[in-house]
N, C-alpha and C positions, 0 to 999 in steps of 0.2 A: 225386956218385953213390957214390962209393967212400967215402965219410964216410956216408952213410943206410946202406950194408952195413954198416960196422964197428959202427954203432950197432945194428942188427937182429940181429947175433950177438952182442954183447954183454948184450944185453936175453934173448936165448932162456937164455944161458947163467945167467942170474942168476935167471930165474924154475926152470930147471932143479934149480939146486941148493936154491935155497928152499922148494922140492915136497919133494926128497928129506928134508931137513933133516927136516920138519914130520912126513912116513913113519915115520922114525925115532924122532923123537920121542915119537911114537905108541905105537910097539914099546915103546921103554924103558920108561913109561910101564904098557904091559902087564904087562912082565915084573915091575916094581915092585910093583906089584898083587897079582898073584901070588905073589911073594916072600914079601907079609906073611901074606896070609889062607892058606898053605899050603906044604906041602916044594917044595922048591926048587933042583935040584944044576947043577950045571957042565951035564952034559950036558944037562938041559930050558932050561938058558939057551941053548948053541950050536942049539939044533933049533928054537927059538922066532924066534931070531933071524933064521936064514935062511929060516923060515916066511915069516917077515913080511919082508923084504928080497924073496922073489919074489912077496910079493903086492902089494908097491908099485910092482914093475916094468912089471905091465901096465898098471894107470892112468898110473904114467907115461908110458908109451909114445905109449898115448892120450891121454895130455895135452901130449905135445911135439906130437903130429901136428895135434892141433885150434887148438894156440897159430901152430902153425907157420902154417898157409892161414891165420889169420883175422889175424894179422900181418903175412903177407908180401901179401893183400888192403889191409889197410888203408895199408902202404906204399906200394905200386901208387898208390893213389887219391892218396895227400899229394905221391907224385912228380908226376904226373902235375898236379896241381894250381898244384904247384913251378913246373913246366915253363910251365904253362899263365901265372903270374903274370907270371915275367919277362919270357915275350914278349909280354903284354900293357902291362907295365906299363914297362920299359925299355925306350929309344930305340935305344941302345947297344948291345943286343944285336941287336935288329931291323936293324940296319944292317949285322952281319954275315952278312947272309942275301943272296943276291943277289935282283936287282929282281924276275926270274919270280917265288921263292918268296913275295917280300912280298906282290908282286900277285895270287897264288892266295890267300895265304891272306887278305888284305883280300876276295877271291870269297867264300871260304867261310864269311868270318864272315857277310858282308848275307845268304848263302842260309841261315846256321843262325837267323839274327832275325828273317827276313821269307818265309820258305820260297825252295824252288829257282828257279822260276820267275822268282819276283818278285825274286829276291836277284841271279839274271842278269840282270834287267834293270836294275835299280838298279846294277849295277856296269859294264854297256855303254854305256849312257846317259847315268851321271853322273859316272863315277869315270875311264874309257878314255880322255875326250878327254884328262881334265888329267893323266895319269897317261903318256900318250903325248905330252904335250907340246904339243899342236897348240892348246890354248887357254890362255891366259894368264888371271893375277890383277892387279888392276888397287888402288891404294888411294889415299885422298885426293882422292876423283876432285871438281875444280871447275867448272862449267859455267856462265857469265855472259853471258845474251843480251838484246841491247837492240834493237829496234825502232825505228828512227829515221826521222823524213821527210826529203826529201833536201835541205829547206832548210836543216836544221843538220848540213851533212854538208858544212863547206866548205871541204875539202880538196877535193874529188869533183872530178875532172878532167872537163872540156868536153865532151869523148868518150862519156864513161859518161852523163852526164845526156842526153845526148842520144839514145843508143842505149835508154836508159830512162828514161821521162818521167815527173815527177812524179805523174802523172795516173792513171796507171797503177801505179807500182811506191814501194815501203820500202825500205829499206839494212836490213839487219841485220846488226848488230857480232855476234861472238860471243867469247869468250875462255876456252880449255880449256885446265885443267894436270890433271895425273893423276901417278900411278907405276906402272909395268908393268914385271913383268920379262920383256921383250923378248927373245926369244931372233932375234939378228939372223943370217940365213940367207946374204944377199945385202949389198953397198955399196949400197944404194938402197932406198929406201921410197918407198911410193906415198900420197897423196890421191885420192880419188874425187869428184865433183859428178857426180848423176845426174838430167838434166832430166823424171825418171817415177819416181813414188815406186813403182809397184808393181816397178820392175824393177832399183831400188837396191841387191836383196841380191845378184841374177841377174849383172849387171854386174861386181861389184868383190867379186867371192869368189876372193880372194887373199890369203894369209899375209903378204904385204910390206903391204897398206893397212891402214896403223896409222890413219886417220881417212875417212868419207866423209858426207855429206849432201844433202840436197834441196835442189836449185835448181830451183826454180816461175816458169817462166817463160811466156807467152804464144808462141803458134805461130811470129810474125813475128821475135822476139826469139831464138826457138830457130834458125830458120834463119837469122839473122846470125851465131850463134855459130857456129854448124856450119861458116861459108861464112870464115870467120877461117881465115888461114895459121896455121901452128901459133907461129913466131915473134910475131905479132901477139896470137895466145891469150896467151902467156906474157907479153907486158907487159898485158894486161888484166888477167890474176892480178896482177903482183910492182906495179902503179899503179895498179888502177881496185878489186882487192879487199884490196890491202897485205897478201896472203898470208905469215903468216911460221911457222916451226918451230922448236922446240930440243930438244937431245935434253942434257942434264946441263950445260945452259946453252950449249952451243952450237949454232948458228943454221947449221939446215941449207939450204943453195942450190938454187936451184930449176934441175935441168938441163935441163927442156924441162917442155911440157903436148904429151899426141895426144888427140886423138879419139878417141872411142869411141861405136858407137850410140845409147847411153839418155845419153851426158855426154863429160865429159872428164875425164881422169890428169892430176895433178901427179907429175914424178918426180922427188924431190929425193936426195940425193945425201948419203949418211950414212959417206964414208970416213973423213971428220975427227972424227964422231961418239966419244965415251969409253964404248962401252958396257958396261954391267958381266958380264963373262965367269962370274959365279962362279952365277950366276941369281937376284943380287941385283936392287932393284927399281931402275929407271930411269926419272929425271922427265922427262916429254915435257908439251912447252907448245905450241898451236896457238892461233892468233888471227888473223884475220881479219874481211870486211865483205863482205856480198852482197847483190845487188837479190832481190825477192820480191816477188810479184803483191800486191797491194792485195784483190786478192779471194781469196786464200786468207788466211783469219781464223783460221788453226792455226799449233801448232809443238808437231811429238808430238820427243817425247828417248828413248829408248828406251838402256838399259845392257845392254850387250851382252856384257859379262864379266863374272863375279864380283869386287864391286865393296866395298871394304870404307871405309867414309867419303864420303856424299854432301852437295855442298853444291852447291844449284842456286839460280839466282838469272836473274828473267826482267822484264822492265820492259819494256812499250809505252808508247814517246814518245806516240803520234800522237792527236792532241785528240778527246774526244770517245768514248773507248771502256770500256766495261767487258770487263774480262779476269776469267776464271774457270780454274780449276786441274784438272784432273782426272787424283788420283794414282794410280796403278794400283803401289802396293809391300805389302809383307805387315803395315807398321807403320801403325798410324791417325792424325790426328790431328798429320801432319806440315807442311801449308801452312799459312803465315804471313803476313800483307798488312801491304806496311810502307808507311809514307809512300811521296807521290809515287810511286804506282802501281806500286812493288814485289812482287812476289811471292817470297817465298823457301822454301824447301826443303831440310831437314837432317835427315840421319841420321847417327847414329855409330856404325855398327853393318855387320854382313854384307849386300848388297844381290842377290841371285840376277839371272840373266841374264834377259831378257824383262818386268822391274820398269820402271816412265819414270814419266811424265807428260805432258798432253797440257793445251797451254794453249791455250783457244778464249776470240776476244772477238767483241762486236761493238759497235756504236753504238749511245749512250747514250740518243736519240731514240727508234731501232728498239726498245730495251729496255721504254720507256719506254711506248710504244704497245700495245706485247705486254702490259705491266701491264691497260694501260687496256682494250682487248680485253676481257682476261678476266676482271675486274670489270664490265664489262658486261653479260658470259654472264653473270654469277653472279646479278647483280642482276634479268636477263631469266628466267632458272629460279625466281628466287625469287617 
């Protein structure tokens, strides 16, 4: 600031005397003139001179005052501009600002782009939660779910097959790794399983449940679980679903499972956890196996954080079905059918919260029928 000063007086001064200069020059000039075409003495030189030396004092006067405002305007505008680049455009400075001022003025630029209204809203809605901390960024997010019947599932202890019969129920494997930076509040994190999808969000809206899901169970099946001692839940998790965690490759313990109305809590136990204090990102792995009704023919996935790298991959064992994809992301043209009844799904790119996919199948007969159906109509209209 004090360098654009010395520079704006040094510029006044220099146009100042190049004014005068040029006045003068003028005079002499005159007087030269004069000189030849006519007499000429000392005294009409000094009375000429100061003639013309007050008649250049008023233009100049006027002319420093109009240099002056329309100089010290256009400095205004270039500081101001000045001002405007570095904190736009340097990190470095902006980080000397404390968080209130960043966060107004991150308000005031969405309200100067998209008007007041709209700029409030866009900065309460989308900007508040992750800016306040309460929602995390997630990256590399991996999702691997398989479909299996419970004939090739032969580890499955005596227990399980029996409380779930084949006739009725799938196992599905799942296996999640991600990176989030975690901002860990508490020694303990939670799992959710909620046997009511509509009340899965209602249930397990808690800052510690880093993971939860649908478990579709039939009425009789729900009240066996329900009616399990909470010791006896927790080896049905750690034997019958091979429940496991890790948080930076360490494998967190499972300190108990409770009840809860719509499911049940894992509480595992994150003291031994290495979590990254600086809010760097942290790799958490879930894997696991769960029974699921034979007659629900879905599995919606839904990303729930801002999600940067998806890589989804979904496989129905069970004979006999066509599986269909349905992607709900902002990019087109992402599902891919790989042998052996694959379906995969990749992005490399920012994935917004509310984005999934929703894989429905059904039987390859059923499907088949439905052709024939409506080849029938077609041929009956025609």
């Amino acid at each position: 600031m004090e360098r654009n000063k010395r520079l704006f007086e040094k510029s006044l001064k220099d146009y100042t005397i190049l004014f005068l200069i040029i006045m003068l020059l003028i005079a002499v000039i005159l007087v030269f003139v004069r000189n030849i075409f006519g007499s000429y003495t000392f005294e009409d030189f000094v009375n000429d001179f100061f003639n013309s030396l007050m008649g250049a004092i008023i233009p100049l006067i006027i002319f420093n005052i109009l240099f002056e405002y329309l100089m010290r305007t256009h400095q205004s505008k270039v500081v101001q501009e000045s001002i405007a680049e570095t904190l736009l455009m340097k990190e470095e400075v902006l980080t000397q600002f404390s968080e209130d001022n960043r966060k107004e003025f991150l308000k005031n630029t969405a309200q100067s782009l998209v008007g007041k209204d709209e700029g409030e809203m866009l900065y309460s809605t989308l900007f508040v939660p992750y800016l306040s901390k309460s929602r995390n960024f997630r990256r590399n997010f991996k999702y691997y779910i398989f479909y299996t019947p419970e004939d090739k599932m032969r580890d499955l202890d005596q227990g399980a097959r029996d409380l779930f019969p084949a006739s009725d129920y799938v196992w599905v494997i799942e296996d999640l790794s991600y990176e989030k930076n975690v901002i860990r509040l508490e020694d303990e994190l939670l799992v959710g399983f909620s046997y009511n999808e509509q009340q899965l969000e209602s249930y397990f809206k808690n800052s510690r449940i880093v993971f939860r899901e649908n478990l579709f169970l039939h009425e009789a099946q729900i009240q066996q679980m329900r009616a399990m001692e909470e010791a006896k839940l927790t080896e049905f998790v750690e034997r019958s679903m091979q429940f496991a965690m890790e948080v930076n490759g360490v494998k967190l313990k499972v300190k108990g499972v409770i009840h809860e109305n719509g499911g049940f809590v894992l509480r595992l136990d994150a003291q031994e956890a290495k979590f990254a204090e600086d809010g760097s990102y942290n790799r958490l792995k879930v894997n696991f196996r769960m029974p699921q009704m034979k007659a629900k023919k879905q599995f919606i996935l839904v990303i729930s954080e801002p999600t940067y790298g998806v890589d989804i991959l979904f496989s129905n064992q069970l004979e006999q079905m066509n599986v269909s994809a349905v992607p709900f992301f902002d990019q087109d043209e992402i599902v891919e059918s790989l042998p052996n009844d694959l379906t995969k799904i990749q992005l490399s790119s920012w994935v917004l919260p509310t984005s999934g996919v929703v894989f429905v199948w059904e039987e390859k007969q059923a499907a088949l029928r439905a052709v024939d159906n409506v080849e029938e109509e077609a041929s009956r209209a025609s």
